[in-house]
C-alpha positions in Angstrom: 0.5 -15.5 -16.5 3.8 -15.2 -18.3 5.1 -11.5 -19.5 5.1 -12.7 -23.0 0.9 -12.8 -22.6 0.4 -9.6 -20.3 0.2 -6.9 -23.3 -2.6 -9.3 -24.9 -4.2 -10.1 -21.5 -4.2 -6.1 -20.8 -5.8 -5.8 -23.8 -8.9 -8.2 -24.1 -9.5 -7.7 -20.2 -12.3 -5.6 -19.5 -11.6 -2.0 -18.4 -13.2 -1.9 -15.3 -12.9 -4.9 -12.7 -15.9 -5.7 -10.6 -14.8 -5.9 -7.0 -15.4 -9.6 -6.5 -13.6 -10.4 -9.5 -10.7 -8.9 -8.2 -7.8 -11.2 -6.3 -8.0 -10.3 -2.1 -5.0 -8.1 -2.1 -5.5 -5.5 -5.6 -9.7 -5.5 -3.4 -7.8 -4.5 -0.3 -5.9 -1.9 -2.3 -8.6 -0.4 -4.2 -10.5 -0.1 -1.1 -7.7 1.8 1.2 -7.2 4.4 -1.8 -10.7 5.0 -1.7 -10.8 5.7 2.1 -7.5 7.6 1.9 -9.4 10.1 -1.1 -12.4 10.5 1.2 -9.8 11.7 4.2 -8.8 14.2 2.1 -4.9 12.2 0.5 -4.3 12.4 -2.8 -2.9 9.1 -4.3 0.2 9.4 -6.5 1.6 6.2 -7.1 0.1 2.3 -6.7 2.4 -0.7 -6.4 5.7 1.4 -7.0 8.1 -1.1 -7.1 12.2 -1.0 -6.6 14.9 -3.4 -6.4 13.9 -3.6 -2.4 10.4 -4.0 -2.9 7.0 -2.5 -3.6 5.3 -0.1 -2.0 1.2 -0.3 -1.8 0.3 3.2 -2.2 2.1 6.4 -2.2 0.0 9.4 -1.0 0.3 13.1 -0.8 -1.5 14.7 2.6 -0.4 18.3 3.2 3.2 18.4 2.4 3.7 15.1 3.6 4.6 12.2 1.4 2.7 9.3 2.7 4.0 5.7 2.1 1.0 3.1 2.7 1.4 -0.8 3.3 -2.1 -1.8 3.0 -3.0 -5.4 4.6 -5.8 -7.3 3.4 -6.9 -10.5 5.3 -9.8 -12.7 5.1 -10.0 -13.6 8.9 -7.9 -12.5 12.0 -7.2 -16.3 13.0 -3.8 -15.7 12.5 -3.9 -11.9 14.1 -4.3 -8.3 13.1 -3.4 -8.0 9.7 -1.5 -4.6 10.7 0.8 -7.4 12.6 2.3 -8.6 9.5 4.3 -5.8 9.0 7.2 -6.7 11.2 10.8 -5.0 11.2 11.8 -7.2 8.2 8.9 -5.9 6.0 9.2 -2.3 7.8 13.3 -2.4 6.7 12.1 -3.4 2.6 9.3 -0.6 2.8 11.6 2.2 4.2 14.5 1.3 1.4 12.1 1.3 -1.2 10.6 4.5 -0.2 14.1 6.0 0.1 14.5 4.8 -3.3 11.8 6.2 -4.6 12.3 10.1 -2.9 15.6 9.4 -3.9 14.3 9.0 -8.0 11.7 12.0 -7.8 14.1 14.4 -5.7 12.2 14.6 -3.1 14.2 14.0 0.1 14.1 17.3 1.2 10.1 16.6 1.8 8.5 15.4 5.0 7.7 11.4 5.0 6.1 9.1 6.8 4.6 5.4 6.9 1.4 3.7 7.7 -1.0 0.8 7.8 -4.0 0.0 6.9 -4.9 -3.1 8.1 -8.6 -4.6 6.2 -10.5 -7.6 7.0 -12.7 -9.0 4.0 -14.9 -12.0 4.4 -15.0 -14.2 1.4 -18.3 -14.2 0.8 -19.0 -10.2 2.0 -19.7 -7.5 -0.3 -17.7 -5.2 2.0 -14.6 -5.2 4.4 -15.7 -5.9 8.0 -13.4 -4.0 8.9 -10.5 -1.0 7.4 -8.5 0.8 10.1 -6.1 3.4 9.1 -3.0 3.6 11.6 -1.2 6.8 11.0 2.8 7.0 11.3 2.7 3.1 12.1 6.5 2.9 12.2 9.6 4.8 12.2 12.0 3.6 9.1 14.3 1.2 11.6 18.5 1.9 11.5 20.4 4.7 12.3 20.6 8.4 10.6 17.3 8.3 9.3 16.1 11.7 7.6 12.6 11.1 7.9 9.8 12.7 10.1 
């Protein structure tokens, strides 16, 4: 869909998706905010995006700023989906979430990553399975100011 058509697709969409209507990634999303809510996070941003990147979710647990990379998969034929978030993807997460601290002045604040890695069958209802890997990764490089 072109930008030119988004503000007249927003607008004749309907305002609440059904879950299997929903592509596999925005499901997997939808889904790992809801577990994070029931653990007690509060979500604060969704798809924050940056010149390095985007950033899945962006929770709040304690006084820790909580950057999410949520991977959704149908199968694990080609592995864990927790194991597509190699050093590459780790480097463009950690950047953007500097970026975004960086916008809100909020460096001084405690940070970390993680992963939630779901596995959705195409014709399920529900995710096989959702596991939620706390502090996942350190940001990679030198001089980092995150904990």
């Amino acid at each position: 869909m072109t930008r030119r058509w988004a503000p007249l697709w927003a607008a004749v969409r309907p305002p609440f998706w059904p879950e299997r209507a929903l592509p596999l990634g925005p499901r997997g999303e939808r889904h790992a905010a809801r577990m994070l809510r029931r653990s007690g996070y509060k979500i604060v941003a969704g798809g924050a995006r940056s010149r390095f990147g985007e950033i899945d979710l962006i929770a709040v647990q304690g006084r820790t700023i909580v950057f999410v990379e949520v991977k959704t998969r149908r199968t694990t034929r080609a592995g864990d989906p927790a194991d597509a978030v190699g050093a590459s993807k780790q480097q463009r997460i950690a950047a953007s979430a500097l970026a975004f601290l960086k916008s809100h002045g909020l460096l001084e604040h405690a940070a970390r990553f993680d992963v939630i890695a779901i596995v959705w069958p195409a014709d399920a209802r529900r995710p096989a399975s959702a596991r939620h890997f706390e502090n996942a990764f350190s940001p990679p490089g030198f001089g980092q100011f995150f904990s």
